[in-house]
C-alpha distance (Angstrom), angle and dihedral (degrees) to the residues before:
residue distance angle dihedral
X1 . . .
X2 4.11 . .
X3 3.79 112.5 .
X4 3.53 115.4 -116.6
X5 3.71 128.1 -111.4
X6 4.34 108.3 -111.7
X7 3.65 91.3 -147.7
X8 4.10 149.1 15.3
X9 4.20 99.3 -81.1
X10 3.87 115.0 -149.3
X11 3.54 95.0 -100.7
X12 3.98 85.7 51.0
X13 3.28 89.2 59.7
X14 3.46 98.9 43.2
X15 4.13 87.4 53.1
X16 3.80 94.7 57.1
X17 3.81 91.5 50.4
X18 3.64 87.2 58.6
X19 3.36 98.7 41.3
X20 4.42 91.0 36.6
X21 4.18 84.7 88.8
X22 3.71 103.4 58.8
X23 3.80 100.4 34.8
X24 3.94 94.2 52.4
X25 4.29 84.2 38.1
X26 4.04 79.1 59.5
X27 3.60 94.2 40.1
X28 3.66 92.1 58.4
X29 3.66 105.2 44.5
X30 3.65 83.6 45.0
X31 4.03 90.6 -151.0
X32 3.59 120.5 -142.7
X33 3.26 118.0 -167.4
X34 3.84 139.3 -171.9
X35 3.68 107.7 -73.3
X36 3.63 93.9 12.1
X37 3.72 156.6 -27.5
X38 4.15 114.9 -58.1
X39 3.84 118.4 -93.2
X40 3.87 102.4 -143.5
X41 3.55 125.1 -175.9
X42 4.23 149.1 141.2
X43 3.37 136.9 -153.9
X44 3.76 137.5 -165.6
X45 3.84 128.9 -105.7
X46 4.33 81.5 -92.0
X47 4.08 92.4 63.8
X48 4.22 82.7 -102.7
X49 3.88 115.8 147.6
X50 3.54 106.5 -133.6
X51 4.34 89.6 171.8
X52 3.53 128.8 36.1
X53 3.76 129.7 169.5
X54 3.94 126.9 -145.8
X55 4.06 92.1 -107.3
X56 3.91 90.9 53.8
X57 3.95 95.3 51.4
X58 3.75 91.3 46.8
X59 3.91 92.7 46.9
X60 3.84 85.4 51.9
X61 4.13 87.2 39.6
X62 3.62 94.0 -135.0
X63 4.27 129.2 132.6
X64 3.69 111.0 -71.9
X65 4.00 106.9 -99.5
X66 3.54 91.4 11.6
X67 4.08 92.9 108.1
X68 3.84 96.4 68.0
X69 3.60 105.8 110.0
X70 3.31 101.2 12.4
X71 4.01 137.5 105.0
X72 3.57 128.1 -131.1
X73 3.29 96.4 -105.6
X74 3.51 92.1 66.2
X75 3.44 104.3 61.1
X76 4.53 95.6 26.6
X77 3.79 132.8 52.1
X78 3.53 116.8 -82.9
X79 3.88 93.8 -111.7
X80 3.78 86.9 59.9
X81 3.39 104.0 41.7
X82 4.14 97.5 50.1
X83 3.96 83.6 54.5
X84 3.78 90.2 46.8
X85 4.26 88.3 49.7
X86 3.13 93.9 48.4
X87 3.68 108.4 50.2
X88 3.99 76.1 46.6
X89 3.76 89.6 64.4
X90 3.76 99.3 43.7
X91 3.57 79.4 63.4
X92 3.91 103.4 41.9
X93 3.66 77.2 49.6
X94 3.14 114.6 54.6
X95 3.98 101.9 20.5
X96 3.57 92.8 -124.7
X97 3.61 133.2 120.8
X98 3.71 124.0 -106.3
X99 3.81 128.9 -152.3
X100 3.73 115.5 -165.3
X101 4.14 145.9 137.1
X102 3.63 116.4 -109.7
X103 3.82 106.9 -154.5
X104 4.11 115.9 173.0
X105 4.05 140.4 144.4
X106 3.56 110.0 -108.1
X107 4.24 113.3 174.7
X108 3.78 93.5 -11.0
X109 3.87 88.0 -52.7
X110 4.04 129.3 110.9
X111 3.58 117.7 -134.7
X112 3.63 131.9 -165.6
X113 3.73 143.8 -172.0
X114 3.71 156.0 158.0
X115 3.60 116.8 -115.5
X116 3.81 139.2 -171.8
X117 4.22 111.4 -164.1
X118 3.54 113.0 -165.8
X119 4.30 137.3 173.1
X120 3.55 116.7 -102.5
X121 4.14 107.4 -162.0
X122 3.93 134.3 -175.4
X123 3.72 123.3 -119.3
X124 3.75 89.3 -68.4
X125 3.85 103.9 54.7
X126 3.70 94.5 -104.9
X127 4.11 111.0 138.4
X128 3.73 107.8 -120.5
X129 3.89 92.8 166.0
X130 3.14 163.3 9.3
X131 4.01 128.4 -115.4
X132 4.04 133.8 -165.3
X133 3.70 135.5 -155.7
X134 3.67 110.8 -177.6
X135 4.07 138.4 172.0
X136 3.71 119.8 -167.0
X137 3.84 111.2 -109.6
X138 4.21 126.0 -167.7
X139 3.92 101.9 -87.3
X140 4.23 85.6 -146.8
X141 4.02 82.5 55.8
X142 3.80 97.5 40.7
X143 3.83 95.8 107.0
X144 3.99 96.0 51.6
X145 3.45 116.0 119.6
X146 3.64 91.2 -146.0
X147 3.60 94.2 44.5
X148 3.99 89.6 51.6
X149 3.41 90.6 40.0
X150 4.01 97.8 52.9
X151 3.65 91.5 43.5
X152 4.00 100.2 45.5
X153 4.27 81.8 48.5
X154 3.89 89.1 52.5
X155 3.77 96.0 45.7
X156 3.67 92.4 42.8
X157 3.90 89.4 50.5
X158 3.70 90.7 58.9
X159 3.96 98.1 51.1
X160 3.91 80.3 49.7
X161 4.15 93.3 54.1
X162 4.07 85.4 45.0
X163 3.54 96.6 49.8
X164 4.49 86.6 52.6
X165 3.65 84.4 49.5
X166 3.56 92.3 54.9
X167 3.15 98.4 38.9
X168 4.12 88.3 56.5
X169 3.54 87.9 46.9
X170 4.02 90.6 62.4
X171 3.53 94.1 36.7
X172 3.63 139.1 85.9
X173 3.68 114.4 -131.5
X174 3.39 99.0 -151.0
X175 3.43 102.1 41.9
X176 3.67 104.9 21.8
X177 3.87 94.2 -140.7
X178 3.79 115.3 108.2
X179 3.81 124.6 -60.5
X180 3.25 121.7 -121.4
X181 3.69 99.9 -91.7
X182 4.09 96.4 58.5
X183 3.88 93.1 45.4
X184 3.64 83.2 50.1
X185 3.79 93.1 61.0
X186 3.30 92.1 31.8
X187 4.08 88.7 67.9
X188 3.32 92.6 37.0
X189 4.30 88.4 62.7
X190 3.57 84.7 46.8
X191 3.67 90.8 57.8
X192 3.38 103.0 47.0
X193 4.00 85.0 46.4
X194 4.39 89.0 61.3
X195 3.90 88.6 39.3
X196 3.76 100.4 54.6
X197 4.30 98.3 30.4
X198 3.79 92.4 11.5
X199 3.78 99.8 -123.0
X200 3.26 120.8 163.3
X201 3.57 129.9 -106.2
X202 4.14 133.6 163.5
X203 3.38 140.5 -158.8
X204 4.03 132.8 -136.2
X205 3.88 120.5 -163.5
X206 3.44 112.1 -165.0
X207 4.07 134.1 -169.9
X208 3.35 129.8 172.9
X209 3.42 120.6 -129.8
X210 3.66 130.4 -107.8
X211 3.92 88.5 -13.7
X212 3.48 87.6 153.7
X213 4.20 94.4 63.6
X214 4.02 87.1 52.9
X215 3.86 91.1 54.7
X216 3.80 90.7 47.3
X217 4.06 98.6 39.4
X218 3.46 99.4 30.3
X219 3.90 104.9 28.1
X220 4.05 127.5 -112.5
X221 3.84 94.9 -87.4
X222 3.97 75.8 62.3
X223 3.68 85.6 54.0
X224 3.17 99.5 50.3
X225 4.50 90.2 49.4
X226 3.64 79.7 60.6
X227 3.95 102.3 50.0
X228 3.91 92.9 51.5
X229 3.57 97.6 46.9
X230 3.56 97.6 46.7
X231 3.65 86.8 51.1
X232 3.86 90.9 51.3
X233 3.96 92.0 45.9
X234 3.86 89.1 50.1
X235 4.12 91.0 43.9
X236 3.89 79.8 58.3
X237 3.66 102.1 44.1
X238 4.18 93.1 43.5
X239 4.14 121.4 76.3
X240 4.30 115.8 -109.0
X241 4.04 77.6 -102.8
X242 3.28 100.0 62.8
X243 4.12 120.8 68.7
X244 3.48 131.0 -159.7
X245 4.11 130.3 -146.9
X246 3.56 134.0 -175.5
X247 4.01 110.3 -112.2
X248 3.67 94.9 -168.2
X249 3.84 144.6 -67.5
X250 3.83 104.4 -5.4
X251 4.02 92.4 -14.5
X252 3.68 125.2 107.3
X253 3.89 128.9 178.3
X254 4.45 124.6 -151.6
X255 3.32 112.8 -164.4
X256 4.14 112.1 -166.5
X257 3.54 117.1 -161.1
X258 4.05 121.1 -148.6
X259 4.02 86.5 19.6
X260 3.38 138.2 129.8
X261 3.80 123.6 -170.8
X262 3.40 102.5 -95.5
X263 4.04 81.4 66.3
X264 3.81 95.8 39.9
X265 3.72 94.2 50.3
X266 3.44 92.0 47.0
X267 4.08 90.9 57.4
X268 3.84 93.6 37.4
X269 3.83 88.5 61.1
X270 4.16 91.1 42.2
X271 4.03 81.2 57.7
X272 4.04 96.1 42.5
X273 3.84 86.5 51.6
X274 3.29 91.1 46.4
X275 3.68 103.5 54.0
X276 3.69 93.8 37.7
X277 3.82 94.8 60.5
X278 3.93 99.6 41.2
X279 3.05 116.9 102.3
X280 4.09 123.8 -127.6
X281 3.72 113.0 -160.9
X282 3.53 115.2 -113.9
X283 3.84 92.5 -0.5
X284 3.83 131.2 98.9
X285 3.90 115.3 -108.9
X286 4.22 110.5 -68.0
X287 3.68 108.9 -140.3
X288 4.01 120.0 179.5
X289 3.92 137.4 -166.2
X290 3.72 129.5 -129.1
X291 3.67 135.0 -158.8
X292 4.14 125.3 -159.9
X293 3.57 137.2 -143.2
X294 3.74 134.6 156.0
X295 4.05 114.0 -153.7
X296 3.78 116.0 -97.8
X297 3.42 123.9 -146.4
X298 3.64 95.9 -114.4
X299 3.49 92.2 50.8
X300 3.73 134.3 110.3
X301 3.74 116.9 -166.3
X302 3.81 96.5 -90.7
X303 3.61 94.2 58.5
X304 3.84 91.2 42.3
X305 3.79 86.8 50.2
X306 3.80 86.5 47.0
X307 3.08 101.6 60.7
X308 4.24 97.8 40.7
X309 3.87 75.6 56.8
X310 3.85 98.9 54.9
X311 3.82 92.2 47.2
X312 3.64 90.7 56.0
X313 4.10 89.3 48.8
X314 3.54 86.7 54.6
X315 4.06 96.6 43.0
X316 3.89 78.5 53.2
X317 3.23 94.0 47.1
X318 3.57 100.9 50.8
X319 4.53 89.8 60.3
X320 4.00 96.4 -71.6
X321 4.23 137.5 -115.1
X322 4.09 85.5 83.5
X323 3.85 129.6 100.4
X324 3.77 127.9 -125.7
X325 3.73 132.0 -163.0
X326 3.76 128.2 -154.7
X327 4.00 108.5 -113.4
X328 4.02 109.2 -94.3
X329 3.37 121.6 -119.2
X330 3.98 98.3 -96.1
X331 4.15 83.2 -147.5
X332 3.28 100.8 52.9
X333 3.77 118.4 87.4
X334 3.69 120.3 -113.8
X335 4.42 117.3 -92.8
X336 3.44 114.1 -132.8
X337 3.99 117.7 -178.4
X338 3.70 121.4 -65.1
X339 4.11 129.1 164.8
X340 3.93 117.4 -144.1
X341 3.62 120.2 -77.7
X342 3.81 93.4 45.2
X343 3.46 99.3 -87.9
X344 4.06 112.2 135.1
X345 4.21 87.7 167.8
X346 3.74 129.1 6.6
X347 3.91 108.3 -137.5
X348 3.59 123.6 173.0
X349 3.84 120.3 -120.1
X350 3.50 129.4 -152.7
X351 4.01 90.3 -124.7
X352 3.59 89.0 62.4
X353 4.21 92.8 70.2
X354 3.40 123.1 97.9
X355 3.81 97.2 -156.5
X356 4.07 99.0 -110.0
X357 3.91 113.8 112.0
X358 3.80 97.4 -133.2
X359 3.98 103.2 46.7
X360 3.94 95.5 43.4
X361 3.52 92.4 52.5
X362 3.69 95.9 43.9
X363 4.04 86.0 47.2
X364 3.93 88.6 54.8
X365 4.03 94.4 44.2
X366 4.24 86.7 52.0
X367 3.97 86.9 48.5
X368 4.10 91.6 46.9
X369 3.64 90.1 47.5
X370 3.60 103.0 45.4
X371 3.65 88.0 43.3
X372 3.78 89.0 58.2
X373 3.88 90.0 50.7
X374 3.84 81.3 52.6
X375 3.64 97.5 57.3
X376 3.75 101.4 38.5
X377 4.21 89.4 50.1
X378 4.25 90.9 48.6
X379 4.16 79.7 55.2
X380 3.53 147.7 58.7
X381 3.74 97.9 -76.5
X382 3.93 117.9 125.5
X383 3.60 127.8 -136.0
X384 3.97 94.9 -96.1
X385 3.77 89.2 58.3
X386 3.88 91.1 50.1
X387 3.56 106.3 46.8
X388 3.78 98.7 65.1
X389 4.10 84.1 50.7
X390 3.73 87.7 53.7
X391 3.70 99.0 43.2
X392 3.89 79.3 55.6
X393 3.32 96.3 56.6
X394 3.65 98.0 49.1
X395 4.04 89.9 51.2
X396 3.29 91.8 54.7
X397 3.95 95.9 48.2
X398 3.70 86.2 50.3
X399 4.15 91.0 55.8
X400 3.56 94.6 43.8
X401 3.49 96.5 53.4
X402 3.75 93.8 50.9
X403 3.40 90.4 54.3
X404 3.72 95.8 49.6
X405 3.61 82.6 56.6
X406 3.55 96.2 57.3
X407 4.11 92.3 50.6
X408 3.59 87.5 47.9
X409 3.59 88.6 59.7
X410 3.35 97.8 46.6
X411 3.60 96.5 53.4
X412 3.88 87.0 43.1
X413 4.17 95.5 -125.6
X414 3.96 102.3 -169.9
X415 3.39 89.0 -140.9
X416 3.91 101.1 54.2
X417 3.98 94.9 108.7
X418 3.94 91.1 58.1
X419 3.72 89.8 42.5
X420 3.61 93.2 56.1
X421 4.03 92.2 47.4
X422 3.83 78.0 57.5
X423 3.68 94.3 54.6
X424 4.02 97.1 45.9
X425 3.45 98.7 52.9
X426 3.80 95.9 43.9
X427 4.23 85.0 53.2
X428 3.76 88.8 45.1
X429 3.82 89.3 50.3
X430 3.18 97.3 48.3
X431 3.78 99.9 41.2
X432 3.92 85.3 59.8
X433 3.79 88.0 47.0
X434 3.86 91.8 53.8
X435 3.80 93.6 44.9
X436 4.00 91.3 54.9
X437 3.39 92.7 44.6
X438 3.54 90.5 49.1
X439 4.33 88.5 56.3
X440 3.64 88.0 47.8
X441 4.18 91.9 -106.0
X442 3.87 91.2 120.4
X443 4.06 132.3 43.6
X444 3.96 114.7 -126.8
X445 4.10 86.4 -123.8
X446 3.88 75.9 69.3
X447 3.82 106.3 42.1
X448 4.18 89.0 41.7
X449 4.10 96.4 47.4
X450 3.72 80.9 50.9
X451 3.58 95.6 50.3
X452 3.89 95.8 40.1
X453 3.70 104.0 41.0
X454 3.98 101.6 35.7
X455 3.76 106.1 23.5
X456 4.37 95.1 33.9
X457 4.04 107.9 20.1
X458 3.92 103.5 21.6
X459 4.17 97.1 37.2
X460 4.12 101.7 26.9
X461 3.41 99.9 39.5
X462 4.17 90.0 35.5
X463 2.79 128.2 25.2
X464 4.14 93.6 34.3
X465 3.44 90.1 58.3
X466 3.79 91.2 69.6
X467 3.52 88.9 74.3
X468 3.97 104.9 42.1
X469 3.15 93.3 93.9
X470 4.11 91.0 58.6
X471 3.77 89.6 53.7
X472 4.02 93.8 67.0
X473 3.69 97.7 39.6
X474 3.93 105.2 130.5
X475 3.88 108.8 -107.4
X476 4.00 110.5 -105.8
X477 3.80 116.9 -113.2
């Protein structure tokens, strides 16, 4: 029997934060659906519950709050419990959700249900668990189609209504950028990002002047005219990198990833000039005043914040619509633009080929492309221009890895099956990476060190070169 972990690890703690939103969202509606209320439940990467609701402990008959820290195996037969881990790991795996029926004997009795597995991931996509939603379902009905059928639909229904609610508990309303809370962590991940590789990363606080006069002369609906389109001015102005949140009221925060403040003041004064010459109808002109501060590496995200904030006192001070940085550190060397995983370009080198035609120059194609998705996110493109790019790259990941598949069955590698596991859940990943970035739910920063360091440096330059040596074994007579 597994051991049992004596205490919460980081990464424990770091799954029940992610998972904290939809169990109390579930809690709250208190959901009752046909045949029952839901079970809901996560575990860590270990197979440990770290939530448990009341319906799950009584379907498993065990003492209410007794399940927290332990495995499945503890409290199920052994039989049940190896099928319940390892659907668990297909998931944890391959980051994918999983829709199933559990059916077991537990105390002489057989139990069925209905149950939707899905990834829970930190702040930087990694899977850190594994979460259940669950109905009861007849066990002498188990193997209906319709039955499974009605009951997956259900279950997969409710993940859908929790992943609205979260969504409208990141988003602003209004607006529809993020609320304060996500840009918040948001920053804070681009912090820790300069403090442990020592990217650089900048952040633009933004108030609009005099906001209160509109509302009063003009009336809030007014207001509100104003707040959308200076969020759709600054969404034009800004790079697909960079995101944008609303901090509250008639405050907004940009943070820029990979940028120093030469490149943030530069795009804070392409949104000023924006907003002051547009024109809103029946309104006088809307001016707004930034301050500037790139992260430190003493700082923690209230001192960064800080000191955005004290710029923007000062641009305010100084008679408004104007943009001030905080002074650079004359010792520190100046940032230029760099992506996560400490690639600036991607250039292919001749000690990358394996020697056969069709995989080098597939390699080299994947390096061009991704290199191009590189340049265009470190400029002025917009997000419309960089999908299609993306989408490209993806396709073309997709067709090289079928055909390295087929050459690795025709020279008969022994390790072609786990190879191609490899390859699906690195397109699956990455097709649910594109998608959120696509809805706005994920920064390009994200999506590209993704791409370039798992799919290019750690798989290509990796895991390919297992088989290299396969591809120039002489042919048998």
């Amino acid at each position: 029997m597994a051991g049992k972990p004596s205490s919460s690890s980081k990464k424990d703690r770091k799954a029940s934060k992610a998972f904290a939103m939809d169990s109390k969202i579930l809690e709250y509606l208190g959901l009752q659906l046909e045949g029952g209320p839901a079970q809901v439940s996560m575990k860590n990467a270990e197979g440990v519950y770290l939530f448990a609701n009341a319906e799950l402990e009584n379907f498993y008959n065990v003492v209410p709050g007794s399940l927290l820290g332990k495995q499945d195996r503890d409290v199920l037969p052994l039989s049940a419990a190896e099928q319940m881990e390892e659907r668990d790991r297909w998931v944890a795996e391959t980051a994918q959700p999983l829709r199933s029926i559990d059916s077991f004997s537990l105390e002489g009795m057989t139990k069925a249900r209905a149950t939707l597995r899905f990834p829970c991931k930190d702040a930087d996509g990694a899977v850190i668990g594994v979460a259940h939603l669950g109905i009861r379902i007849d066990p002498a009905t188990a193997d209906r189609e319709d039955h499974l059928g009605g009951a997956l639909q259900t279950i997969v229904q409710l993940k859908q209504s929790i992943e609205e609610l979260t969504k409208k508990a990141t988003t602003d309303p209004l607006t529809g950028e993020w609320n304060r809370a996500r840009i918040e962590e948001f920053a804070h991940q681009e912090l820790l990002r300069h403090t442990r590789y020592g990217h650089p990363a900048t952040l633009i606080f933004v108030d609009l002047d005099h906001f209160k006069s509109i509302n009063d002369d003009f009336g809030h609906a007014s207001g509100d005219v104003v707040l959308k389109g200076f969020c759709q001015i600054a969404r034009k102005c800004i790079r697909a990198t960079d995101m944008i949140g609303r901090w509250g009221g008639e405050e907004f925060v940009i943070v820029l990833p990979n940028s120093g403040l030469s490149v943030a003041r530069m795009l804070a004064e392409r949104i000023r000039k924006a907003l002051a010459e547009f024109h809103f109808e029946s309104l006088r002109p809307v001016t707004a005043s930034f301050g500037v501060a790139d992260c430190k590496a003493s700082d923690n995200l209230e001192q960064w914040v800080s000191r955005a904030d004290q710029a923007l006192y000062r641009a305010k001070s100084l008679g408004r619509n104007r943009v001030v940085t905080t002074t650079a550190d004359p010792a520190a060397p100046q940032q230029g633009e760099k992506i996560e995983t400490g690639f600036v370009r991607l250039h292919w080198r001749d000690f990358y080929a394996s020697g056969h035609d069709v995989i080098d120059r597939e390699h080299r194609n994947l390096f061009d492309l991704a290199d191009a998705v590189l340049a265009a996110a470190l400029g002025e493109k917009p997000t419309d221009d960089i999908l299609p790019m993306i989408d490209s790259l993806l396709n073309e990941v997709v067709l090289h890895f079928r055909d390295e598949e087929a050459i690795l069955s025709e020279i008969g590698y022994p390790e072609r099956t786990e190879h191609v596991g490899i390859h699906k859940a690195l397109v699956a990943k990455a097709l649910q990476m594109a998608k959120k970035f696509s809805k706005g739910k994920l920064s390009l920063a994200e999506l590209f060190d993704f791409l370039a360091n798992e799919v290019i440096a750690r798989h290509m330059l990796t895991e390919d070169r297992k088989f290299f040596p396969f591809l120039t074994k002489p042919a048998e007579s």
